[in-house]
C-alpha positions as CSV (number, residue, x, y, z in Angstrom):
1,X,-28.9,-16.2,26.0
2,X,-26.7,-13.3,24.3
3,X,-28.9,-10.2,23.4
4,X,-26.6,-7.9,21.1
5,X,-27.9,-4.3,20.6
6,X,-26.5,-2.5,16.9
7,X,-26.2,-5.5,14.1
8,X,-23.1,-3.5,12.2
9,X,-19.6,-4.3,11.4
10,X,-19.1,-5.2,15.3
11,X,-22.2,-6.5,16.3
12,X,-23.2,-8.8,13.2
13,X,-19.3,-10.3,14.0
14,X,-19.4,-10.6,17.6
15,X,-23.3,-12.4,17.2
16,X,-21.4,-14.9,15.2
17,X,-18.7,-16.0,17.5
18,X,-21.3,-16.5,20.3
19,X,-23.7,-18.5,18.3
20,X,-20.1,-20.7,17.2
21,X,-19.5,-20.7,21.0
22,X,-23.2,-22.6,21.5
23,X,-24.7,-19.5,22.8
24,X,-28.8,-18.9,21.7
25,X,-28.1,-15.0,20.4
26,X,-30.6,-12.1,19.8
27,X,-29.7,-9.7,17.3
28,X,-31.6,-6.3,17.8
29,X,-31.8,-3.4,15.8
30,X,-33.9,-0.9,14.5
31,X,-33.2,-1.0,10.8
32,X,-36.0,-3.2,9.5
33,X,-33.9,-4.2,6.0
34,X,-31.5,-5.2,8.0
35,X,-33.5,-7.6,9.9
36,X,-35.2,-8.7,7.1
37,X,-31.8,-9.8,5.8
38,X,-30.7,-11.8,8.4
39,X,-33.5,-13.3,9.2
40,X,-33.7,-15.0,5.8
41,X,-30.1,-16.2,6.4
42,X,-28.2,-12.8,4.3
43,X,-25.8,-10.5,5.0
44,X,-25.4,-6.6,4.3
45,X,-21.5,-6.1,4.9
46,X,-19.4,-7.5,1.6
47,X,-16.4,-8.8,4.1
48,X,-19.4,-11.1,6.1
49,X,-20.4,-13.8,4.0
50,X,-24.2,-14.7,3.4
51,X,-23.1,-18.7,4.3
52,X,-21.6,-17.1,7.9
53,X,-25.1,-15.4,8.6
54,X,-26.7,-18.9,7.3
55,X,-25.1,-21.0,9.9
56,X,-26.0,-18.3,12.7
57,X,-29.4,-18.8,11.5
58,X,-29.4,-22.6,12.0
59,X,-27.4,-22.6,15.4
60,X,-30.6,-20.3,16.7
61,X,-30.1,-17.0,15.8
62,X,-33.0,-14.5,15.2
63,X,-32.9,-10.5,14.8
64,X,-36.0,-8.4,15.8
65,X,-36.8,-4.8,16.9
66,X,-38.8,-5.8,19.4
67,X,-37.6,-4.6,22.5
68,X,-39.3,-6.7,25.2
69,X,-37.3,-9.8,23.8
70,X,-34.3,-8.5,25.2
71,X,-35.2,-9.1,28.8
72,X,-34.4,-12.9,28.1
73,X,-31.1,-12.2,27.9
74,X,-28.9,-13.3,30.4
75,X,-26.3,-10.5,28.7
76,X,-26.5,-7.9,26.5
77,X,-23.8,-6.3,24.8
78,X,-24.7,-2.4,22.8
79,X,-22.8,-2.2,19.6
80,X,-23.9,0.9,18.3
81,X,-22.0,4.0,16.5
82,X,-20.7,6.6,18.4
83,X,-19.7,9.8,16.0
84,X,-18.6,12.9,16.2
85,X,-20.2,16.6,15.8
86,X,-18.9,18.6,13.1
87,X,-17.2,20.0,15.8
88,X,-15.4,16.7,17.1
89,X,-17.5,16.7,19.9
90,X,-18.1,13.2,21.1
91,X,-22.1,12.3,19.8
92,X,-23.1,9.9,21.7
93,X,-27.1,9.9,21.1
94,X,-26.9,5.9,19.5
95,X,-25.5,4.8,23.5
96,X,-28.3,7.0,25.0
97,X,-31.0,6.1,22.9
98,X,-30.1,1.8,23.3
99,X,-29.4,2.8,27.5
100,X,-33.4,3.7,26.9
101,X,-34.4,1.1,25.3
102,X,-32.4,-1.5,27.8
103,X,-33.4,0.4,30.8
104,X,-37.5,-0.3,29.9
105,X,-36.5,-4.0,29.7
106,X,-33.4,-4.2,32.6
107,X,-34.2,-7.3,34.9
108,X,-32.3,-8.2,37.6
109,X,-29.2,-10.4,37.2
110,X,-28.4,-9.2,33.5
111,X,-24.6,-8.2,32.0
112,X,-24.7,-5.1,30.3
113,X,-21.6,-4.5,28.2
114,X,-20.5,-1.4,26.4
115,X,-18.5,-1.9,23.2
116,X,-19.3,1.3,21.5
117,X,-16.0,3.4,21.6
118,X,-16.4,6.3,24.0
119,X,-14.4,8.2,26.0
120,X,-13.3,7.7,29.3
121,X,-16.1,7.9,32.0
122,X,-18.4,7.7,29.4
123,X,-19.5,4.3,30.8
124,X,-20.6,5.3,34.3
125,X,-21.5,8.9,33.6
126,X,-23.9,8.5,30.8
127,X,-24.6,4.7,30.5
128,X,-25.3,4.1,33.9
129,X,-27.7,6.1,34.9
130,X,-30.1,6.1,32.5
131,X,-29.7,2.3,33.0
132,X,-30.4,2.9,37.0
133,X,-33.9,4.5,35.8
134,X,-34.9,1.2,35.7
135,X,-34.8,1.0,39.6
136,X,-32.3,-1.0,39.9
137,X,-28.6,-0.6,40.6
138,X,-25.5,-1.4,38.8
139,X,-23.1,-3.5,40.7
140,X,-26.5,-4.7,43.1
141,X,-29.1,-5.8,40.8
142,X,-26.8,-6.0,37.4
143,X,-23.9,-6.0,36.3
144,X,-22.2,-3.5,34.3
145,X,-18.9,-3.4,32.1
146,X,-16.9,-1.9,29.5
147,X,-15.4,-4.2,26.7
148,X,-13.8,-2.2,23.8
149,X,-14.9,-3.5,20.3
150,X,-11.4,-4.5,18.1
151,X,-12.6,-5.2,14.6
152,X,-10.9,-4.7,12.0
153,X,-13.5,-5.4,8.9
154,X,-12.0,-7.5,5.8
155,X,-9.0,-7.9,7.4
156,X,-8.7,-11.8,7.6
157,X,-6.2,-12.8,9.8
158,X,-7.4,-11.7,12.9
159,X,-11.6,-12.5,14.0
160,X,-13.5,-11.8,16.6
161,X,-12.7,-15.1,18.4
162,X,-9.0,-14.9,17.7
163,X,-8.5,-10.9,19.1
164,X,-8.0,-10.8,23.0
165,X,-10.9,-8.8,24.6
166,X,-10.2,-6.0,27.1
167,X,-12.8,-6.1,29.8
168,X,-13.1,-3.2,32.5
169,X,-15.5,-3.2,35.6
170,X,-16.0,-1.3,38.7
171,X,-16.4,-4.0,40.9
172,X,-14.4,-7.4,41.3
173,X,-18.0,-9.0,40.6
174,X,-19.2,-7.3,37.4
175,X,-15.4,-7.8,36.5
176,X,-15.7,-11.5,36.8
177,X,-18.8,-11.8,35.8
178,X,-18.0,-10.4,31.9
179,X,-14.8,-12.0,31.6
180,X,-16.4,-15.4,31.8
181,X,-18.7,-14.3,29.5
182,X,-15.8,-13.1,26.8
183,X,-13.8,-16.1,27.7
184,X,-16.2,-18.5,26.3
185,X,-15.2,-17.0,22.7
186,X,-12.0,-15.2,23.3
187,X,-9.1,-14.1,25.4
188,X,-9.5,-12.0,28.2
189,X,-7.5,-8.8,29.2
190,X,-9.0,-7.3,32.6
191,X,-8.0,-4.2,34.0
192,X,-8.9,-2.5,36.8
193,X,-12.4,-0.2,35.9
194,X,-14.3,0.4,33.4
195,X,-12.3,4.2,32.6
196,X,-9.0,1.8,32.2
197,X,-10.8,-0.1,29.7
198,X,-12.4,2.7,27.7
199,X,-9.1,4.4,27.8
200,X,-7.2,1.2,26.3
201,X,-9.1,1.9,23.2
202,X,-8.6,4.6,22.7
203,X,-4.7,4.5,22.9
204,X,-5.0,1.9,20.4
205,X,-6.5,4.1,17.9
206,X,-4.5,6.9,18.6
207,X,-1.2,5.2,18.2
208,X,-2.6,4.7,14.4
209,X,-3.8,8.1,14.5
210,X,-0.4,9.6,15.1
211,X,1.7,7.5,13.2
212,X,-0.7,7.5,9.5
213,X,-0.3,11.6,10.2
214,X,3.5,11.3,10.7
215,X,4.4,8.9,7.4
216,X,1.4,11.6,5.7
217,X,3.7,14.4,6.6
218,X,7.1,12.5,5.6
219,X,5.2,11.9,2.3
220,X,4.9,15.6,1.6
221,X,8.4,16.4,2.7
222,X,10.2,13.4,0.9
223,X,8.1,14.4,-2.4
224,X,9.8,18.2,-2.3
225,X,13.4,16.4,-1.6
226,X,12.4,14.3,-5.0
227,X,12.0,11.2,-2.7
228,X,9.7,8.2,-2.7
229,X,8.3,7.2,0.5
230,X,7.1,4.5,-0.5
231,X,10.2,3.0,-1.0
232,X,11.6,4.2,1.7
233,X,9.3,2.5,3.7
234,X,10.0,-1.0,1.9
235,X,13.6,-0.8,3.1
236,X,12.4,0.9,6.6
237,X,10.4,-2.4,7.4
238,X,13.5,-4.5,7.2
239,X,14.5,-3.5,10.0
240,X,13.5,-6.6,12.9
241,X,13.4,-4.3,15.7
242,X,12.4,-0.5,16.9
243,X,10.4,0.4,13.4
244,X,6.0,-0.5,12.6
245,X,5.9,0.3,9.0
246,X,2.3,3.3,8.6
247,X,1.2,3.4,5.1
248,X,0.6,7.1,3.8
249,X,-3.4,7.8,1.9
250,X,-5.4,10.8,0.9
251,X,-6.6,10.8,4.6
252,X,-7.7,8.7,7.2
253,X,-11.4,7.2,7.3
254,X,-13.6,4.8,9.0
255,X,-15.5,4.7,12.5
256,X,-12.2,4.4,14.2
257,X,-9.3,6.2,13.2
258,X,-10.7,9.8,12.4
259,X,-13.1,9.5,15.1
260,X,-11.9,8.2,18.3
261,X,-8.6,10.2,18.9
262,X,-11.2,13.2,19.2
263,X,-13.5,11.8,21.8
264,X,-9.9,11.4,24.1
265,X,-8.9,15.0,23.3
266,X,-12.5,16.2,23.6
267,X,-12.3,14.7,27.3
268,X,-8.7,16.2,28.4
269,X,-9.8,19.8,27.4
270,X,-12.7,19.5,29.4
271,X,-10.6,18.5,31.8
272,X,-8.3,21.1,31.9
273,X,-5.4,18.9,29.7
274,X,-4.6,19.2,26.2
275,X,-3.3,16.1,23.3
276,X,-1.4,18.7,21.2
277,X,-0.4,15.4,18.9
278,X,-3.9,14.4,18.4
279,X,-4.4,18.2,16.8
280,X,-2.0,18.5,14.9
281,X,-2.2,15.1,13.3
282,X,-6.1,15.7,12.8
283,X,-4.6,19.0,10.7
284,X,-2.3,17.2,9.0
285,X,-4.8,14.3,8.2
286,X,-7.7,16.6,7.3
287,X,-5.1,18.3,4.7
288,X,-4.3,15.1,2.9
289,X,-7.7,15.3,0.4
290,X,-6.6,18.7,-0.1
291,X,-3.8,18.2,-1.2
292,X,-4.6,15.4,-3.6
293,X,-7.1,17.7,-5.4
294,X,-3.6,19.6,-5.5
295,X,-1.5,17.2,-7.1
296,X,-4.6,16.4,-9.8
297,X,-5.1,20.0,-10.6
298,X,-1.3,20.2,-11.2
299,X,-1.6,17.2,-13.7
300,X,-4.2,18.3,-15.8
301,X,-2.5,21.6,-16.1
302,X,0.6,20.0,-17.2
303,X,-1.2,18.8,-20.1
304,X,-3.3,22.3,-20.9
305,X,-6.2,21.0,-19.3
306,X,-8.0,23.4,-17.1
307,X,-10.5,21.6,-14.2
308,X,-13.2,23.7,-14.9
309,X,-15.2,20.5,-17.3
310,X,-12.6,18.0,-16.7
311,X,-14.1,14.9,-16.1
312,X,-12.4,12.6,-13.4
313,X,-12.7,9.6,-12.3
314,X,-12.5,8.8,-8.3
315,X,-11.5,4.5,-8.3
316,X,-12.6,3.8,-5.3
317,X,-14.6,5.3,-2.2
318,X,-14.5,2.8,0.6
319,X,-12.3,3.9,3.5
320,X,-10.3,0.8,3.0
321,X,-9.3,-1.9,0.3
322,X,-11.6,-4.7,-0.4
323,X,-14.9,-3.4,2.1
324,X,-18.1,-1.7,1.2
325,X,-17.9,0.4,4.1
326,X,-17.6,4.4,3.4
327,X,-17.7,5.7,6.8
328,X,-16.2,8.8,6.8
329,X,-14.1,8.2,3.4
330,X,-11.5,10.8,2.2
331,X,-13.1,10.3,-0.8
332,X,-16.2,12.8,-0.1
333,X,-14.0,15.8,0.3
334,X,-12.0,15.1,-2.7
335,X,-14.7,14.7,-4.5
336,X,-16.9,18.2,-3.1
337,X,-13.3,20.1,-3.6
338,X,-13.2,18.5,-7.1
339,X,-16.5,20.2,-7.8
340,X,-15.4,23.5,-6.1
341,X,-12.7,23.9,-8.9
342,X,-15.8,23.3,-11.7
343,X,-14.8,19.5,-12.5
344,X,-17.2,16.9,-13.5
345,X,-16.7,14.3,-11.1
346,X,-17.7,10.4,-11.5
347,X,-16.7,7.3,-9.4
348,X,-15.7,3.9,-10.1
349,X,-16.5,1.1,-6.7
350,X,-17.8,-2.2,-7.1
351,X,-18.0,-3.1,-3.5
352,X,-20.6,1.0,-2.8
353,X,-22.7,1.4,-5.4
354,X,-24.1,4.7,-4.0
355,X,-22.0,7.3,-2.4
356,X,-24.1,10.2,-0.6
357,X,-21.5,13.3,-1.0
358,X,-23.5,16.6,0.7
359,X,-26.9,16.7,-1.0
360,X,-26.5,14.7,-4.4
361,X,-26.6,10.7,-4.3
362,X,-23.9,9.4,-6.4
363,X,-23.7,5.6,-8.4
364,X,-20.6,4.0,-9.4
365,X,-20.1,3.9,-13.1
366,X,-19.5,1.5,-15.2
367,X,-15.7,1.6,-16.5
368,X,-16.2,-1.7,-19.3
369,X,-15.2,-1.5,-22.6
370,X,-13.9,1.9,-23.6
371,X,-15.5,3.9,-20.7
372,X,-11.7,5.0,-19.3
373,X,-11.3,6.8,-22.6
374,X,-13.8,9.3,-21.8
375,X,-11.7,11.0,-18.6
376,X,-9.3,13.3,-18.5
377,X,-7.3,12.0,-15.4
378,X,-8.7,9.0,-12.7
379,X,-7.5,9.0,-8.8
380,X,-6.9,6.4,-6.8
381,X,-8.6,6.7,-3.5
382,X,-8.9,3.0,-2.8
383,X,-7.0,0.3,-4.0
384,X,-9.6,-2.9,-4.2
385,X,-7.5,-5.9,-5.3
386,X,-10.3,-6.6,-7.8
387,X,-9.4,-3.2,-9.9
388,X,-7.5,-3.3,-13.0
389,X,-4.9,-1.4,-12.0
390,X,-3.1,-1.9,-15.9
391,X,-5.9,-1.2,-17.6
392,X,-6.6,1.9,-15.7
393,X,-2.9,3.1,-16.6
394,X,-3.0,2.3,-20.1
395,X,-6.6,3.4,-21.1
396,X,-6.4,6.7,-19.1
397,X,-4.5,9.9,-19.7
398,X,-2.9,10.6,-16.7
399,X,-3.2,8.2,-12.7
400,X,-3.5,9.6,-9.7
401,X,-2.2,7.2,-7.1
402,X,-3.0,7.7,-3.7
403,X,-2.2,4.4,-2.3
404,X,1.0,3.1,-4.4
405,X,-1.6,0.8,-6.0
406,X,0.5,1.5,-10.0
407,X,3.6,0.1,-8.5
408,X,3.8,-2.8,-10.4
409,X,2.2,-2.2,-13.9
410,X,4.2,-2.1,-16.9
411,X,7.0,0.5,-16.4
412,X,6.4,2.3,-19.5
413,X,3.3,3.5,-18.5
414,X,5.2,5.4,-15.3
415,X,5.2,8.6,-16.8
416,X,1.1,9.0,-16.7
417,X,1.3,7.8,-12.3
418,X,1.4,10.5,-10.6
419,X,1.8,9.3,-7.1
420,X,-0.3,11.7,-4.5
């Protein structure tokens, strides 16, 4: 029996593709709507289908926030969120406070597995011993490992089942012991500990990290040359060797990208090293909303508008196309420095209805009929496949584009796209 600790966008996932494996799974958590949903066969996350959460339910699976279940498990694998401070300090109180719950309800012979992004040591200098409170001993009485999460939510082509799994362990056993539990659902990477494996991740994320700064900073200096990078990436990709095309936004958002690049650098300056790339590309990424509210304050003031009353609409708030998920979402900050400048500020997502941005709970409006008429510019923070992207050129004064989501409506709307 699988016992998975944190039903989100990795745990809810991962549940599945055991149950499809054959495995009884026990989904814990401690958010009692989110129980309630599953356990009547429904899902919370737009890109996980109610029917997928159906067919866990009739291969076994049950969620609870009962803690004492958990010590049927034979493994159990914490998939909870690990944040950062507002001062990019690693926060890693969701690991500590499942490490509690687990180490009240360790038995001997269990797997632990960590997939919760941390940074490296985090494993077997936090994890561990709150787990060894228990009495017993990691690598002795259980087993103990480090398995990265890789999901990539709404992104189709690649599922938990079909994305190789790095496993790290500090003993050949504990090794062993999680990759046969991985390989009943996936490919299996080892490496060598559990650091190794912790520090995979990480590179993973930072190689995005870097590269989304770098096009974000090519954008800005290809825009004063009077150049479009977006189609100078189109021809860029051509190229069959030596070139990964990175898409440039109004910043970076998620759990991932703007998040786990700091727990790595947090972890070299404490250790006397520094990842002067990682800065600077969390500078030049942290600009980006910035310098949209730029670009929208120019606009408006090219057509005598001034932003003190102007009413703009944000089209989407998600961190990425076609999710529900808002985690961390450039759209916030544009939004808050939006307000700084005295504009009135609504937002357009069918996929997050509500949007919490500082104190004040926001709802997504209703753009039908002639609703578009009533703002004085819209941007493009997200670009859902479901929006009307024609519509939103023709009925509104002036387009923000963030995301070269206007680059195929009707060319003789071009000269209300602005493209941030």
């Amino acid at each position: 029996m699988i016992g998975v600790v944190g039903m989100g966008y990795v745990g809810l996932p991962l549940s599945d593709a055991f149950c499809s494996a054959g495995f009884p799974v026990i989904g814990f958590d401690l958010d009692e709507t989110r129980l309630a949903t599953l356990n009547r066969g429904a899902s919370y996350l737009s890109h996980f289908a109610d029917a997928r959460v159906a067919a866990m339910r009739e291969r076994g699976f049950a969620a609870t926030g009962a803690p004492d279940v958990l010590s049927r498990a034979d493994a159990l694998l914490i998939c909870v969120p690990t944040p950062i401070t507002s001062h990019n300090a690693p926060d890693l109180s969701h690991v500590v406070e499942a490490a509690e719950t687990l180490a009240a309800v360790l038995r001997p012979g269990q797997l632990v597995v960590l997939e919760s992004t941390t940074f490296p040591g985090a494993a077997a200098e936090v994890l561990k011993p709150i787990l060894e409170r228990s009495g017993l001993r990691a690598g002795q009485d259980f087993a103990l490992a480090y398995s990265p999460e890789r999901e990539d939510p709404g992104n189709h082509a690649f599922t938990t089942a079909s994305t190789p799994k790095i496993v790290g362990a500090d003993s050949e056993a504990e090794r062993r012991a999680a990759c046969a539990l991985y390989d009943a659902i996936t490919a299996t990477v080892p490496v060598s500990d559990m650091r190794t494996a912790e520090a995979v991740k990480l590179t993973e994320n930072v190689f995005r990290f870097v590269n989304i700064a770098l096009v974000n900073e090519l954008k800005v200096s290809f825009d004063a040359l009077g150049i479009d990078i977006w189609e100078v990436i189109q021809a860029a990709q051509t190229k069959p060797f030596g070139y990964m095309p990175f898409f440039p936004g109004p910043g970076v958002g998620g759990h991932c990208i703007p998040v786990d690049p700091f727990y790595l650098a947090w972890r070299a300056k404490a250790e006397g090293a520094a990842l002067r790339m990682v800065e600077l590309a969390g500078e030049i990424s942290q600009a980006m909303p910035r310098r949209v509210v730029d670009k929208t304050l120019q606009a408006l003031a090219d057509r005598g508008l001034s932003p003190v009353g102007a009413h703009v609409l944000v089209v989407g708030v998600a961190y990425k196309r076609n999710i529900d998920d808002t985690r961390e979402t450039p759209a916030r900050d544009i939004i808050e420095i939006l307000r700084s400048h005295g504009a009135r500020v609504s937002y357009h997502d069918p996929l997050a209805p509500e949007l919490m941005v500082g104190d004040t709970l926001m709802q997504s409006v209703d753009i039908g009929a002639d609703a578009l008429s009533g703002f004085d510019c819209a941007i493009v923070v997200t670009d859902h496949d479901m929006l009307d992207y024609e519509r939103l050129a023709r009925e509104t004064p002036v387009v923000i584009d963030t995301r070269n989501a206007l680059a195929k409506v009707d060319p003789a709307l071009a000269g209300k796209i602005v493209k941030a």
